[in-house]
N, CA, C and O of each residue as an XYZ file, in Angstrom:
852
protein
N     -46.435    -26.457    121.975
C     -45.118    -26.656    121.384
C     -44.529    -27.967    121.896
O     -44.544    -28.271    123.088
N     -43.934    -28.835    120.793
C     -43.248    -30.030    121.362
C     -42.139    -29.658    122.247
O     -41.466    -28.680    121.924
N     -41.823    -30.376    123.443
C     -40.552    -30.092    123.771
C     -39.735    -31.041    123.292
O     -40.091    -32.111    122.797
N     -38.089    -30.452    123.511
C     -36.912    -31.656    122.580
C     -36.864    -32.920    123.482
O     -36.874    -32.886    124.712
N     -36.808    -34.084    122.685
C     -36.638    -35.043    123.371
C     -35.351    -35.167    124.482
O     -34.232    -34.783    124.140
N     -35.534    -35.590    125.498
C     -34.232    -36.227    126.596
C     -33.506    -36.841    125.459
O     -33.866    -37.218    124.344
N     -32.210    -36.823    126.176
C     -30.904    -37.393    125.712
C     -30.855    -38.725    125.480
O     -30.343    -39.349    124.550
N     -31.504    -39.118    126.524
C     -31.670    -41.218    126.779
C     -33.005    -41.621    125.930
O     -33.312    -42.771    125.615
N     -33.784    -40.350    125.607
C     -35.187    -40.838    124.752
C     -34.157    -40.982    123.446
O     -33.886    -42.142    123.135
N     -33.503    -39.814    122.581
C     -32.599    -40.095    121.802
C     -31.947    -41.330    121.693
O     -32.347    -42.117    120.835
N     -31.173    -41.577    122.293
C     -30.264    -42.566    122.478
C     -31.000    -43.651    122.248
O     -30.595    -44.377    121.340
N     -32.661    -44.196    123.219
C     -33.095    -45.426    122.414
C     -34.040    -45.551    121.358
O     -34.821    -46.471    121.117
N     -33.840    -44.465    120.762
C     -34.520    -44.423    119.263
C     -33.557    -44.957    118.392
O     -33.752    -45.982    117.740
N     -32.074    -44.007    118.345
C     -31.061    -44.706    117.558
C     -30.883    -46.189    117.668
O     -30.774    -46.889    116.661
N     -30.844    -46.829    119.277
C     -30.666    -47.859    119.378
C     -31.211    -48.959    118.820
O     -30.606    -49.934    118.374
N     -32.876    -48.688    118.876
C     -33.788    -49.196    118.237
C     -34.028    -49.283    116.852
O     -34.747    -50.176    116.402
N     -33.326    -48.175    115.910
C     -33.347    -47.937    114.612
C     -32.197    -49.036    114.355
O     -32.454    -49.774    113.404
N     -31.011    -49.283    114.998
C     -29.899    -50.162    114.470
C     -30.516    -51.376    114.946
O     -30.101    -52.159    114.091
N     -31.120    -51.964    115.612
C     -31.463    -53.114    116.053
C     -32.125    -53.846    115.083
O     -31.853    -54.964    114.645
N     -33.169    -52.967    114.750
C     -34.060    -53.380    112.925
C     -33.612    -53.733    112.391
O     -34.088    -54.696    111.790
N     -32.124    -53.238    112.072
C     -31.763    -53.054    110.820
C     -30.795    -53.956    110.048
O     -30.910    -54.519    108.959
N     -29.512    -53.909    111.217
C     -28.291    -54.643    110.761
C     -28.695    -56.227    111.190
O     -29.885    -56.507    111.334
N     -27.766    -57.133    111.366
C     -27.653    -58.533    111.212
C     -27.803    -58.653    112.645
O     -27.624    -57.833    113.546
N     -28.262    -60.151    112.652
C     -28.158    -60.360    114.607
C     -27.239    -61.144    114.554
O     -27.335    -61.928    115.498
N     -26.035    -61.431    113.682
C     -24.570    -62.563    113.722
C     -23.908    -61.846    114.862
O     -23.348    -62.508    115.735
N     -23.936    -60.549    114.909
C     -23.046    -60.187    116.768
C     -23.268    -60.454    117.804
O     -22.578    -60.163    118.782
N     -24.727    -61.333    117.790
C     -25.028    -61.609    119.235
C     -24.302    -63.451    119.519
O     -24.339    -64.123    120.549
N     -23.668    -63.818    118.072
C     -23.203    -65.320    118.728
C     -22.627    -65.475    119.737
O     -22.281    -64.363    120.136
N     -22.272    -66.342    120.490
C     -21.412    -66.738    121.589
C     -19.927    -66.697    121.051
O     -19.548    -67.340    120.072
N     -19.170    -65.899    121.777
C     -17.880    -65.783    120.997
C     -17.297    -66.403    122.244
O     -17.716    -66.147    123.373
N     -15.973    -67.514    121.888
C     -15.105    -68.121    122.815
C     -14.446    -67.671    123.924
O     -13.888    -66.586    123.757
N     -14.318    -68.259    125.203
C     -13.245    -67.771    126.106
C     -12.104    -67.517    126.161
O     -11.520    -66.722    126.897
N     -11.594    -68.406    125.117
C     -10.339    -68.073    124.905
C     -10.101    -68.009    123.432
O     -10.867    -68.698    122.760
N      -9.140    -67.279    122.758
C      -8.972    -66.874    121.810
C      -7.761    -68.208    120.952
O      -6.620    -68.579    121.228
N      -8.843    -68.621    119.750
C      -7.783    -69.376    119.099
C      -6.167    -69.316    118.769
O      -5.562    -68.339    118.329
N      -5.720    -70.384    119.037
C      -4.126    -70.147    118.800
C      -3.802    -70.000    117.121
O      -4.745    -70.436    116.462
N      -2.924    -69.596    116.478
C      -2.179    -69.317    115.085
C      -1.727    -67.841    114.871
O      -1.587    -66.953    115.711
N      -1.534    -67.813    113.500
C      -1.214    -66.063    113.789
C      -2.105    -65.283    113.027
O      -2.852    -65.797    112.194
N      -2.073    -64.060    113.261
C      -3.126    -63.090    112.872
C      -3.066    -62.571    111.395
O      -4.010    -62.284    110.658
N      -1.487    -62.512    111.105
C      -0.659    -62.130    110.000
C       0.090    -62.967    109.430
O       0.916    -63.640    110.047
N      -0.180    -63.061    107.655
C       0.402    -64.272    107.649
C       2.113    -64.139    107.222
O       2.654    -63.079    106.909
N       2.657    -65.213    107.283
C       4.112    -65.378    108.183
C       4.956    -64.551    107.045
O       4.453    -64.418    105.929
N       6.633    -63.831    107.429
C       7.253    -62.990    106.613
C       8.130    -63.807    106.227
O       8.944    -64.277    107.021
N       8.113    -64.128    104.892
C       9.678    -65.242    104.622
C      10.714    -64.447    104.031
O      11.751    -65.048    103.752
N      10.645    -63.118    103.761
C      12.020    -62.157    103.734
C      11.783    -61.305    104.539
O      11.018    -60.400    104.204
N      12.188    -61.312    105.464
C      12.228    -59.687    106.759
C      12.656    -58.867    105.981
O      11.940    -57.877    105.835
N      14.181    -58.932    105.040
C      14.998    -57.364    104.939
C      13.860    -57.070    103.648
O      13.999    -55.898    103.298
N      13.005    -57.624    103.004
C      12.367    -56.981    101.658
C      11.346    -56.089    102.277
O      11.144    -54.877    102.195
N      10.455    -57.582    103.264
C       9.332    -56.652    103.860
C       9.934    -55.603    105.044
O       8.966    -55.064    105.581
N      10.817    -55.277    105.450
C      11.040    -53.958    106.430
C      11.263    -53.103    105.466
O      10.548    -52.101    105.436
N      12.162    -53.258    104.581
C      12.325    -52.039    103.494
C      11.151    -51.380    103.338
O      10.957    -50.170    103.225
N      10.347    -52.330    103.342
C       9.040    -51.984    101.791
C       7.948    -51.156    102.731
O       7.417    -50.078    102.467
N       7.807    -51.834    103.690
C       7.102    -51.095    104.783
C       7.867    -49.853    105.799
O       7.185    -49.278    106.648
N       8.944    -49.608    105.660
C       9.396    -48.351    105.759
C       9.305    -47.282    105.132
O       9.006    -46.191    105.617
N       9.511    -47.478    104.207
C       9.655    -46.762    102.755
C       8.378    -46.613    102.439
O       8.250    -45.617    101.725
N       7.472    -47.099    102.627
C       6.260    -46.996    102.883
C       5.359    -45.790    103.729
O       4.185    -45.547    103.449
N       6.069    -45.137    104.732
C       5.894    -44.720    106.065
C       6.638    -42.683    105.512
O       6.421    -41.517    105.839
N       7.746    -43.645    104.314
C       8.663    -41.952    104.154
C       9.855    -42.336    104.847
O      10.212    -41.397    105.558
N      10.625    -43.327    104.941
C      11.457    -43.730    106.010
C      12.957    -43.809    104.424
O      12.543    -43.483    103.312
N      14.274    -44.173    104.530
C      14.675    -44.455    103.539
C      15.380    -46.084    104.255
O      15.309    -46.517    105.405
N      15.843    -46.500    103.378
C      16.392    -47.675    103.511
C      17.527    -48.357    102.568
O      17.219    -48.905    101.510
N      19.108    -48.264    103.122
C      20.018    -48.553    102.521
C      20.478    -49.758    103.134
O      20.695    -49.886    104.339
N      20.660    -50.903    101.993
C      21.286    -52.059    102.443
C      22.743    -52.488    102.062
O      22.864    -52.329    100.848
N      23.962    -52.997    102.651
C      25.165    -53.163    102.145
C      25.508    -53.829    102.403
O      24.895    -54.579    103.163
N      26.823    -54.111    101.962
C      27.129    -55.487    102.017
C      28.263    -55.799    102.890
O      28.431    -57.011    103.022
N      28.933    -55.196    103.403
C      29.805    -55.105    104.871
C      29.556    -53.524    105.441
O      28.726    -52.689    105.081
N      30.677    -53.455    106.538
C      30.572    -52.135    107.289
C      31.308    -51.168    106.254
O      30.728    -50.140    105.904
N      32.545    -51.472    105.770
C      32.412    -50.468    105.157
C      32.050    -49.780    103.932
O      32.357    -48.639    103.587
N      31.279    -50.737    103.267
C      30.402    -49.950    102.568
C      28.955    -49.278    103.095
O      28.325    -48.510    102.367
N      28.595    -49.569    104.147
C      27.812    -49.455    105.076
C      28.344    -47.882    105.843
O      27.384    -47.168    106.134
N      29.516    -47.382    106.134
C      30.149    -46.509    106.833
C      30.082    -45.323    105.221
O      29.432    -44.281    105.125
N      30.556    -45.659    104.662
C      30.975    -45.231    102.909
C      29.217    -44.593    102.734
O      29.188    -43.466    102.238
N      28.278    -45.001    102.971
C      27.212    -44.416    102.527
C      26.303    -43.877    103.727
O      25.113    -43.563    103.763
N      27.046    -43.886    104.443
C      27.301    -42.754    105.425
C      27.868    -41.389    105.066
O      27.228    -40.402    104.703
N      28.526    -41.448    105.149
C      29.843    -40.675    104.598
C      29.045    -39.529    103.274
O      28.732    -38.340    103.217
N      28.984    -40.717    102.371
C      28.446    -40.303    100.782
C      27.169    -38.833    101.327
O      27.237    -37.609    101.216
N      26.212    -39.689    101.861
C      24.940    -38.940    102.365
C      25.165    -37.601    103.009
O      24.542    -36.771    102.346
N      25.881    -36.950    104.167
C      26.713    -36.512    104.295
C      26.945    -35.582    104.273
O      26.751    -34.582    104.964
N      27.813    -36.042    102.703
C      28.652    -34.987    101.684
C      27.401    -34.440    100.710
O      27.586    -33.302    100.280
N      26.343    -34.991    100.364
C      25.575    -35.043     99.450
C      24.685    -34.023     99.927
O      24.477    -33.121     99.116
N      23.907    -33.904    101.421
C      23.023    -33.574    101.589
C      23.553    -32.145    103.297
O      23.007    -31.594    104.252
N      25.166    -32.263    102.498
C      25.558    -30.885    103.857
C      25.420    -31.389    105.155
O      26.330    -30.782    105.720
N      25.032    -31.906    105.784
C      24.629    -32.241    106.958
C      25.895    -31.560    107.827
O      25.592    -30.682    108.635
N      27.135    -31.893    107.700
C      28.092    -31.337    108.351
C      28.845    -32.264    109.645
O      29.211    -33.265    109.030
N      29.119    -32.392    110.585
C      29.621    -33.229    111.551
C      28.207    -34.375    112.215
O      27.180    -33.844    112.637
N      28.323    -35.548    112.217
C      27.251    -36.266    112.452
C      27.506    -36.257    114.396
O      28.428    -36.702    115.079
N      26.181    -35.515    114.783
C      26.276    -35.948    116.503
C      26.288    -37.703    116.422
O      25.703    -38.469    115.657
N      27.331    -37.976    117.695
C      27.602    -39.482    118.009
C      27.352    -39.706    119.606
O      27.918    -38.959    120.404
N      26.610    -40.608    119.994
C      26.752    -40.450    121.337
C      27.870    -41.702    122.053
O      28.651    -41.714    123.004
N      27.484    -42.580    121.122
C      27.357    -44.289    121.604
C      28.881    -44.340    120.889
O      29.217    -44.120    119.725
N      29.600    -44.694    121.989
C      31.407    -44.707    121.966
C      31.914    -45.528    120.679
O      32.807    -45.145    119.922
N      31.076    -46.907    120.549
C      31.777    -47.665    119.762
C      31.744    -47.388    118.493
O      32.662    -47.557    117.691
N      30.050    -46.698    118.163
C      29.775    -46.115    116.623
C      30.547    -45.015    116.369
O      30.959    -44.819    115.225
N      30.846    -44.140    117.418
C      31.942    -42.710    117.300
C      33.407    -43.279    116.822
O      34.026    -42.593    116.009
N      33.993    -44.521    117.298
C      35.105    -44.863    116.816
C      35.104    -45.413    115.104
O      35.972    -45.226    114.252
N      33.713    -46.190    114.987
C      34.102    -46.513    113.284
C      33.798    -45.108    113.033
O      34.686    -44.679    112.297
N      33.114    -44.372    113.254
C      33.147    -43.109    112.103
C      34.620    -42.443    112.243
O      35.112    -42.079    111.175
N      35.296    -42.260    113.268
C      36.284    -41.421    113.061
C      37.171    -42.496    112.499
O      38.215    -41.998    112.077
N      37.103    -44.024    112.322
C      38.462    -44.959    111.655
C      38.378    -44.504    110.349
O      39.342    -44.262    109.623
N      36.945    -44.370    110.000
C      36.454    -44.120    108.719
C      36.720    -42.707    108.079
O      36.617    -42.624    106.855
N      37.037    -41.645    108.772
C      36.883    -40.269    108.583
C      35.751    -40.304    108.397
O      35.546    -40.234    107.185
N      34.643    -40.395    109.091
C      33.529    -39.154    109.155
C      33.565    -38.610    110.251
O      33.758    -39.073    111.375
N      33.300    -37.234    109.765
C      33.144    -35.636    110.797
C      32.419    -36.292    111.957
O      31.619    -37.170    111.635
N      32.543    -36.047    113.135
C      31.370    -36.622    114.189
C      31.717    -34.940    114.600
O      32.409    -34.057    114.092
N      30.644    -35.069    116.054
C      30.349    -34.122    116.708
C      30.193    -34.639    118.253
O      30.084    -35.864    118.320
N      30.159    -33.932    119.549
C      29.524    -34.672    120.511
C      28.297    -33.886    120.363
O      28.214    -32.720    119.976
N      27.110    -34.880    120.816
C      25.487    -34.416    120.924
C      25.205    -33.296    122.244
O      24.868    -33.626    123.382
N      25.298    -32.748    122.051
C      24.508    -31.017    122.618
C      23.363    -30.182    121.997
O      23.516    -29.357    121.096
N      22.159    -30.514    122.616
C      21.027    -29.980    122.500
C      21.057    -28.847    122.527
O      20.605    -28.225    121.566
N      21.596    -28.179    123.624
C      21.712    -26.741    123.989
C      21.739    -26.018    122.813
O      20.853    -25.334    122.302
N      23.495    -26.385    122.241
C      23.747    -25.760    120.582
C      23.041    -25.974    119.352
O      22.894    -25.233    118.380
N      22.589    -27.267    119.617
C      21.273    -27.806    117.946
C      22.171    -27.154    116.952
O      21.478    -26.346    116.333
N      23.664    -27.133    116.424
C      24.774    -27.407    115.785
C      24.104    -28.248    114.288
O      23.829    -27.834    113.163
N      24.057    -29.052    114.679
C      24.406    -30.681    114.035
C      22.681    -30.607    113.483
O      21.666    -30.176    114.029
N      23.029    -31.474    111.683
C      21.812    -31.496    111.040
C      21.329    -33.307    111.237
O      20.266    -33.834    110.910
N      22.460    -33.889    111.837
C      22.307    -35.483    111.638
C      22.315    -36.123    113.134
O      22.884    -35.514    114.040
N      21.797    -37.121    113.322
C      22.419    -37.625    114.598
C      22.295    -39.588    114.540
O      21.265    -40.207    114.274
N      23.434    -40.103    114.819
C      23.543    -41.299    114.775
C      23.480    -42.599    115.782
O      24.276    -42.703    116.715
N      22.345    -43.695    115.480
C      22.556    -44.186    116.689
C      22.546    -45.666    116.427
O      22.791    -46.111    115.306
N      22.299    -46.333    117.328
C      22.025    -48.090    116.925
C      20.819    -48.281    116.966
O      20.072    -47.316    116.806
N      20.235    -49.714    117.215
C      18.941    -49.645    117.489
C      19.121    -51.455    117.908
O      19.983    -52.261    117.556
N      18.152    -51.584    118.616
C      17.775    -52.924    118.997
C      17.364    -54.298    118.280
O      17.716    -55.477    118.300
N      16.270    -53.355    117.533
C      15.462    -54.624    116.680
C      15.023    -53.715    115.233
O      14.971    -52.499    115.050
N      14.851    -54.423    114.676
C      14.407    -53.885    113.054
C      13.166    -54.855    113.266
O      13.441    -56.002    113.619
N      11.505    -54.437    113.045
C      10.425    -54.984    112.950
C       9.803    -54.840    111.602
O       8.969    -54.016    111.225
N      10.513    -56.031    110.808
C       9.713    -55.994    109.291
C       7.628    -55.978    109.425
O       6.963    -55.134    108.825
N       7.169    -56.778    110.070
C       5.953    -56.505    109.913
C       5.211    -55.107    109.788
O       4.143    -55.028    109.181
N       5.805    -54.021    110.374
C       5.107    -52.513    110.940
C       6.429    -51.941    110.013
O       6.024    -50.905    109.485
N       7.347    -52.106    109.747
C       8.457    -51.629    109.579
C       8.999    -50.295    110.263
O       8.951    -49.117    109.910
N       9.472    -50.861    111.248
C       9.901    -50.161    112.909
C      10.987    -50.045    113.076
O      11.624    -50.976    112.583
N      11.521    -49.378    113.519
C      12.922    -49.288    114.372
C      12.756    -49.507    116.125
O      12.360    -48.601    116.859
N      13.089    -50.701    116.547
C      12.968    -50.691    117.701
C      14.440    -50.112    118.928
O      15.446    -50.802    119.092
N      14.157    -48.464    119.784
C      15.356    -48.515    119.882
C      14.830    -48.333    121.820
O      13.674    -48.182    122.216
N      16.090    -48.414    122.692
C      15.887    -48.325    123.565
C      16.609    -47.186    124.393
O      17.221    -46.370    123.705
N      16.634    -46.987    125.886
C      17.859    -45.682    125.828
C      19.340    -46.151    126.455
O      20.092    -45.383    127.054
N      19.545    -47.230    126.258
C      20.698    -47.953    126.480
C      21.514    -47.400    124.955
O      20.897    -47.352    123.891
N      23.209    -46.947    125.105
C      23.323    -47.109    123.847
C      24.162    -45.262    123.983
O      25.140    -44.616    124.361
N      23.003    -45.226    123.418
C      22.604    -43.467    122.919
C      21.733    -42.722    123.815
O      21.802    -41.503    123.653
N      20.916    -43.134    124.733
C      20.154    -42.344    125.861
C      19.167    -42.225    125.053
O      18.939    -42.864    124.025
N      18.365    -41.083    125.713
C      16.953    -41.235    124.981
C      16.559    -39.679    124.360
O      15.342    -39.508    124.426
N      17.301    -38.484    123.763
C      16.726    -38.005    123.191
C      17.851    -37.689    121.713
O      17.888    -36.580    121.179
N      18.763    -38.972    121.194
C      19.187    -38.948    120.401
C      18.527    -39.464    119.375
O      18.964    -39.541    118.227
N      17.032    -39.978    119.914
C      15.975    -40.541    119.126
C      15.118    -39.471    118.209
O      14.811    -39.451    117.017
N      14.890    -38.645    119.260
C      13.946    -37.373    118.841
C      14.812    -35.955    118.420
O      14.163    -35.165    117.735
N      15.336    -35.806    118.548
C      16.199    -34.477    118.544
C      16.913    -34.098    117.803
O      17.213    -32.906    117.852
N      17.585    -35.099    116.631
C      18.346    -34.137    115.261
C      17.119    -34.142    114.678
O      16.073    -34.690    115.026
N      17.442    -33.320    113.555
C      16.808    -33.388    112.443
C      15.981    -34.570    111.347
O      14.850    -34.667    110.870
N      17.596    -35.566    111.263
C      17.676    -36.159    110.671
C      18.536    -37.089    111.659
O      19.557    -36.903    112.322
N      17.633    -38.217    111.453
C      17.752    -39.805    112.747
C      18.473    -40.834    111.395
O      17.976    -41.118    110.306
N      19.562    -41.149    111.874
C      20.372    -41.871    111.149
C      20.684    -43.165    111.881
O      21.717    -43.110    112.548
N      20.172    -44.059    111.903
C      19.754    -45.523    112.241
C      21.103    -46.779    111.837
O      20.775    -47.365    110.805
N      22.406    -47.269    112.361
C      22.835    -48.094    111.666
C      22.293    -49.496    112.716
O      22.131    -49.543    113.935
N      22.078    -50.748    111.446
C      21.978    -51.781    112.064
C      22.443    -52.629    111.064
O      22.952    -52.360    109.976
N      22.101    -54.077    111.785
C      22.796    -55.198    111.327
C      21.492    -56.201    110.511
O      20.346    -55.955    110.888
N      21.617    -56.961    109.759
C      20.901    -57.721    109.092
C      19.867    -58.790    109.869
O      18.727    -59.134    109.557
N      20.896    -59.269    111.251
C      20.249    -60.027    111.835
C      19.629    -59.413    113.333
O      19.298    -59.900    114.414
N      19.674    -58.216    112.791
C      18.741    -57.572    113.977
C      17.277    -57.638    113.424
O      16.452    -57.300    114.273
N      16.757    -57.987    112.220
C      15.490    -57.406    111.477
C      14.646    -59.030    111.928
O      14.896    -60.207    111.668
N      13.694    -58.409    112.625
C      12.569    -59.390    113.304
C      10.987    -59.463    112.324
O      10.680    -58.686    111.419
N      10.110    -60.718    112.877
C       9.461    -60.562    111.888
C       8.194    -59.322    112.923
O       7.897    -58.247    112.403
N       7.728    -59.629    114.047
C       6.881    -58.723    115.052
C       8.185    -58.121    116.419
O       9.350    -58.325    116.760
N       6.696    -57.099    116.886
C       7.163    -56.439    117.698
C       7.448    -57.554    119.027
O       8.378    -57.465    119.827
N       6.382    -58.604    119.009
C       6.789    -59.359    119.964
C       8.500    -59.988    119.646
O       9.532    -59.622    120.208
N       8.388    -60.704    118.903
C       9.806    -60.760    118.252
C      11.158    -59.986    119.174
O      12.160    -60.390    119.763
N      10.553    -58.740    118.913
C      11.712    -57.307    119.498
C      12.373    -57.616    120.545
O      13.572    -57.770    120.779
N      10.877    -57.727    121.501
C      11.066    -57.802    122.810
C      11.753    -58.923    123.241
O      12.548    -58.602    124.125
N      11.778    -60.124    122.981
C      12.245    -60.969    122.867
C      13.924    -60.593    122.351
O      14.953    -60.956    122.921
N      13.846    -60.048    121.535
C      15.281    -59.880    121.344
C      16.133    -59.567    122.663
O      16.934    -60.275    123.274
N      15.612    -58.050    122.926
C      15.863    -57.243    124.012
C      16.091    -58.027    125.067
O      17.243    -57.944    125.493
N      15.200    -58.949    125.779
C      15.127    -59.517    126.974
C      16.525    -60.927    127.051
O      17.097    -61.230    128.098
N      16.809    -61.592    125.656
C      18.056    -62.109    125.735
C      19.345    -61.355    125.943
O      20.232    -61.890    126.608
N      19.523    -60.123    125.413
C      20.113    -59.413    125.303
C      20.685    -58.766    126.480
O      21.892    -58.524    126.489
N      19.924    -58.452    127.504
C      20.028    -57.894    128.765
C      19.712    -58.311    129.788
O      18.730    -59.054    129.773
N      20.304    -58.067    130.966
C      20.002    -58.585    132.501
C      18.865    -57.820    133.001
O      18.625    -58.090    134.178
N      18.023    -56.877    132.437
C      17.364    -55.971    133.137
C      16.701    -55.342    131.825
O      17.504    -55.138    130.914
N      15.206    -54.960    131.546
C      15.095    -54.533    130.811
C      15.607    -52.565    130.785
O      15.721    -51.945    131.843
N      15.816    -51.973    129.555
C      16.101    -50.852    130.082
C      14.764    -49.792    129.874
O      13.685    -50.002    129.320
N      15.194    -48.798    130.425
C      14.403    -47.832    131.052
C      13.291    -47.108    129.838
O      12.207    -46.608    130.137
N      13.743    -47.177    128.709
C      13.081    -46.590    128.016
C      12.815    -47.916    126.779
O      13.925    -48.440    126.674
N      12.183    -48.387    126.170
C      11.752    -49.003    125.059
C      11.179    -48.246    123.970
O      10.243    -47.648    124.501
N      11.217    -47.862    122.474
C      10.458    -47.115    121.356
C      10.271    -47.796    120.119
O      11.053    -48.601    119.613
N       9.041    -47.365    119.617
C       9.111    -47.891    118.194
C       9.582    -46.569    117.476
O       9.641    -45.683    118.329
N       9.833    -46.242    116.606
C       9.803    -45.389    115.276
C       9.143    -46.293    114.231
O       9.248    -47.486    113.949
N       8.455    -45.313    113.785
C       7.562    -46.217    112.547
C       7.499    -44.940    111.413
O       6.467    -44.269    111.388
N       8.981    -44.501    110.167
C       8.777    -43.279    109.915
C       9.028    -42.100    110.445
O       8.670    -42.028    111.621
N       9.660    -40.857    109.878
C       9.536    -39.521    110.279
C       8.733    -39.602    111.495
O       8.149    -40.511    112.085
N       8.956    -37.912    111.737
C       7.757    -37.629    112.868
C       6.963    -36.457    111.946
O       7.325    -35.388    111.454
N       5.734    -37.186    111.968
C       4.930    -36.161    110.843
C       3.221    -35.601    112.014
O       3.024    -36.153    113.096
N       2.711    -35.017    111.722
C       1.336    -34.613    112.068
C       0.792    -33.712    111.127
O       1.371    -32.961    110.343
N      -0.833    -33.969    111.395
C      -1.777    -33.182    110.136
C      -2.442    -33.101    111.116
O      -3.202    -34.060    111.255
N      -2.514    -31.959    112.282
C      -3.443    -31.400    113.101
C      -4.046    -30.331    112.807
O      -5.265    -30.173    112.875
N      -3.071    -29.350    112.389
C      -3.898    -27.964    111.771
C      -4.200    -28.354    110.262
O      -3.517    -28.869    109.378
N      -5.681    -27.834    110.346
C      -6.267    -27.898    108.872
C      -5.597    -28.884    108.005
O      -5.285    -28.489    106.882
N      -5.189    -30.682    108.492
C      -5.142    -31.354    107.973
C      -3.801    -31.403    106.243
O      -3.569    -31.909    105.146
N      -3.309    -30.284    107.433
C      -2.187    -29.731    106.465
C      -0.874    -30.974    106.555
O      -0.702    -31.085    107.769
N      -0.026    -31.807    105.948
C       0.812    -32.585    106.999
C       2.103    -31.758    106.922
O       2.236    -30.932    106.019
N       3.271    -32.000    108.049
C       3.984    -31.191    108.489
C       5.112    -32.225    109.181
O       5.011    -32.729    110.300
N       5.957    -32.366    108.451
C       7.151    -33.245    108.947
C       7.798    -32.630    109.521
O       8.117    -31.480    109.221
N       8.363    -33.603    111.060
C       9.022    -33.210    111.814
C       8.921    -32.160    113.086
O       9.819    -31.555    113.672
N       7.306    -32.170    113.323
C       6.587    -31.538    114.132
C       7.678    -31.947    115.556
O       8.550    -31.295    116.131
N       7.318    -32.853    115.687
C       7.510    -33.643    117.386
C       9.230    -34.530    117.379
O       9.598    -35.212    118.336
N       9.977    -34.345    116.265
C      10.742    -35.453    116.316
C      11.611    -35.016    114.787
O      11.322    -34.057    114.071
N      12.910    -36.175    114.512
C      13.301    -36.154    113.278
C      12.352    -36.148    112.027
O      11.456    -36.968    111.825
N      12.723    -34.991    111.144
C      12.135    -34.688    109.491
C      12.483    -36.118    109.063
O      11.329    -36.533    108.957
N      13.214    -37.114    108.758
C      13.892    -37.731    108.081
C      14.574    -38.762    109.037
O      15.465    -38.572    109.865
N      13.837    -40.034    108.655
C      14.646    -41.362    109.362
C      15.218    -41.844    108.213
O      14.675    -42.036    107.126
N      16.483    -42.045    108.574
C      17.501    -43.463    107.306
C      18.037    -44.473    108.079
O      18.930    -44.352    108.917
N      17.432    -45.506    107.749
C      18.177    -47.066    108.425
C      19.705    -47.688    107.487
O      19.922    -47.649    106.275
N      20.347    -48.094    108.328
C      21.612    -48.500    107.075
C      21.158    -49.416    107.316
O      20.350    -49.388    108.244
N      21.452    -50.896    106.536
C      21.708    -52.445    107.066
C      22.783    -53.012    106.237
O      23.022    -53.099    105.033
N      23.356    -53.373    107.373
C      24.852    -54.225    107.145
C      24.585    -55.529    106.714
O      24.478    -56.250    107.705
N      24.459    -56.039    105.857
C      24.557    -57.438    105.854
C      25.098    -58.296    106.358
O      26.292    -58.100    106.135
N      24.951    -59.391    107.069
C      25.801    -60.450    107.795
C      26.006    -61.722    106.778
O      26.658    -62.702    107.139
């Protein structure tokens, strides 16, 4: 009776079968250092391409043309979709909503009350179409924890890369802060039986506003 081959006899049979076979262009000498330019070629509208690549992801994306039409479709959404008092953490966004009359709430996990929760964000990354947020602001589980992640930003927050972001961030502050995130989209997973399932780990539903400047 044959016995089964060893693991490493395996291994250089396969090895030997691909060696035959494919091209020998992988064995060139590849450089020490990696050419300079960019990888991606360059974004000459950020707010089209972040939209497009959000929205892309399942993300929504409303653009306006001051704050308060920007606050107003807030508001609208809201009324539209029940949500009920929006959790606020971040003092200054809690004051336009209440100048504005919208319902706020304070954020308490404990109760999980509240279908919405509202925050700022750092950087808008049109390339990936990202929300870059940090836990300066809003802390860090006003990111993950409503339902529904309600995003306001400004026009000239929208970068073209993530390097970009960081860069933002680091003018921005004396210290970087403690937590850095992308959002790229809902929080979705297709682990069981490839079933997908929004809102496993995080908000069902991201909406970015953008204010125009």
């Amino acid at each position: 009776m044959k016995l089964p081959e060893k693991n490493s006899d395996s291994r250089e049979i396969i090895l030997s079968k691909l060696r035959g076979t494919v091209s020998r262009d992988w064995e060139q000498n590849w450089p020490d250092e990696v050419p300079e330019g960019d990888v991606f070629p360059r974004i000459t509208d950020l707010l089209n391409a972040f939209k497009e690549e959000l929205e892309g992801l399942g993300g929504e994306v409303f653009v306006e043309r001051n704050e308060a039409e920007t606050l107003g479709r807030l508001q609208n959404l809201a009324n539209q979709r029940n949500w009920g008092p929006v959790a606020v953490v971040n003092p200054v966004l809690k004051e336009k909503c209440i100048k504005n009359n919208i319902a706020v709430t304070d954020f308490n996990p404990e109760s999980g009350v509240f279908e919405a929760g509202l925050t700022g964000c750092e950087a808008l990354i049109a390339l990936t179409g990202s929300v870059m947020v940090s836990s300066i602001g809003s802390g860090r589980k006003m990111n993950v924890f409503p339902p529904v992640h309600v995003v306001l930003a400004h026009s000239n927050q929208i970068v073209e890369s993530i390097k970009d972001g960081f860069i933002k961030i680091e003018e921005k502050y004396d210290h970087l802060p403690s937590q850095i995130s992308l959002i790229s989209g809902p929080s979705r997973t297709a682990d069981i039986e490839k079933t997908l399932v929004m809102g496993a780990h995080g908000p069902r539903e991201l909406i970015v506003l953008i204010q125009e400047e």
